[in-house]
N, C-alpha and C positions, 0 to 999 in steps of 0.2 A: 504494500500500500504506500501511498506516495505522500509525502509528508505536507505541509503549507509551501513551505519554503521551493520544494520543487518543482511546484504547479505556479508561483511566480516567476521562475526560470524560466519554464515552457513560455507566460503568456509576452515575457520580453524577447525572449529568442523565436517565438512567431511571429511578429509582431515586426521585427526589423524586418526592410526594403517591402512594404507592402503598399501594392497600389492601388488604386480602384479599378473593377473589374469592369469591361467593358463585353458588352453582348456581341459577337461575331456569327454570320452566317459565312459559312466555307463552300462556294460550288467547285467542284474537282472540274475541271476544262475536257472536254470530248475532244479525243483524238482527228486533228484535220483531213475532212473525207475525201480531201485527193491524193492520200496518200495510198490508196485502195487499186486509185485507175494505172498506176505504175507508168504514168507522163508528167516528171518535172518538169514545172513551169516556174514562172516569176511570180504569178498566182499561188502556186502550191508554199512558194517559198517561203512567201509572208503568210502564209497562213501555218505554217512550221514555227516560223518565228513568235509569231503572236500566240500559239499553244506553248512553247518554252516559258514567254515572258507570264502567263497565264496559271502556269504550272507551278514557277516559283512563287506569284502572289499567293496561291494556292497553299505551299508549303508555309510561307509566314503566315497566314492566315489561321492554319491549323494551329503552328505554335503560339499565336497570341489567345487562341482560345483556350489553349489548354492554360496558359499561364492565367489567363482569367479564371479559371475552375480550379488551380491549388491556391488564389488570394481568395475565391468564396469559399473555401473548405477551410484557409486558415481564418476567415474569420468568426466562422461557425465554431471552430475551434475554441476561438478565443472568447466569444462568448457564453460556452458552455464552462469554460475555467472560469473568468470571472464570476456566472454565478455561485458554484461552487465555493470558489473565495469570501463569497458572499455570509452563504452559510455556515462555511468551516470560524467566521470572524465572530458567529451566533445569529447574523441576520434571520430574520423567519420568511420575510417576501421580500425576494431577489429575483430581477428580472435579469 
């Protein structure tokens, strides 16, 4: 069982570099369909290109969203220790 003292540990060391979560929708880009009819063109090219540049939005997109989902977990976290805190201090209604 984990003492006072180490559950205010936990809610400083959560707590550091936390920033507000921002909501992300991530569409994954569809492979460009002339890459199917096997005739490079200057057409096809840029649409190679624009699925690449499309692909990496893609990737950062995914990692901002995950980074949004471990600051909403840490700070579900950290409201579940503060109440805690709360009551370990004798409080009886602790939000």
């Amino acid at each position: 069982m984990l003492g006072r003292r180490t559950f205010c540990t936990i809610v400083v060391g959560a707590t550091l570099g936390a920033e507000p979560a921002l909501a992300q929708w991530c569409f994954e880009p569809t492979k460009p369909y002339c890459l199917g009819f096997g005739t490079p063109d200057e057409m096809c090219r840029f649409s190679v290109d624009q699925y690449v540049q499309q692909e990496r939005a893609f990737r950062q997109c995914v990692v901002d969203e995950a980074n949004a989902k471990v600051e909403e977990s840490r700070t579900r976290v950290n409201r579940v220790i503060e109440q805690w805190n709360c009551y370990a201090r004798g409080g009886t209604f602790c939000l």
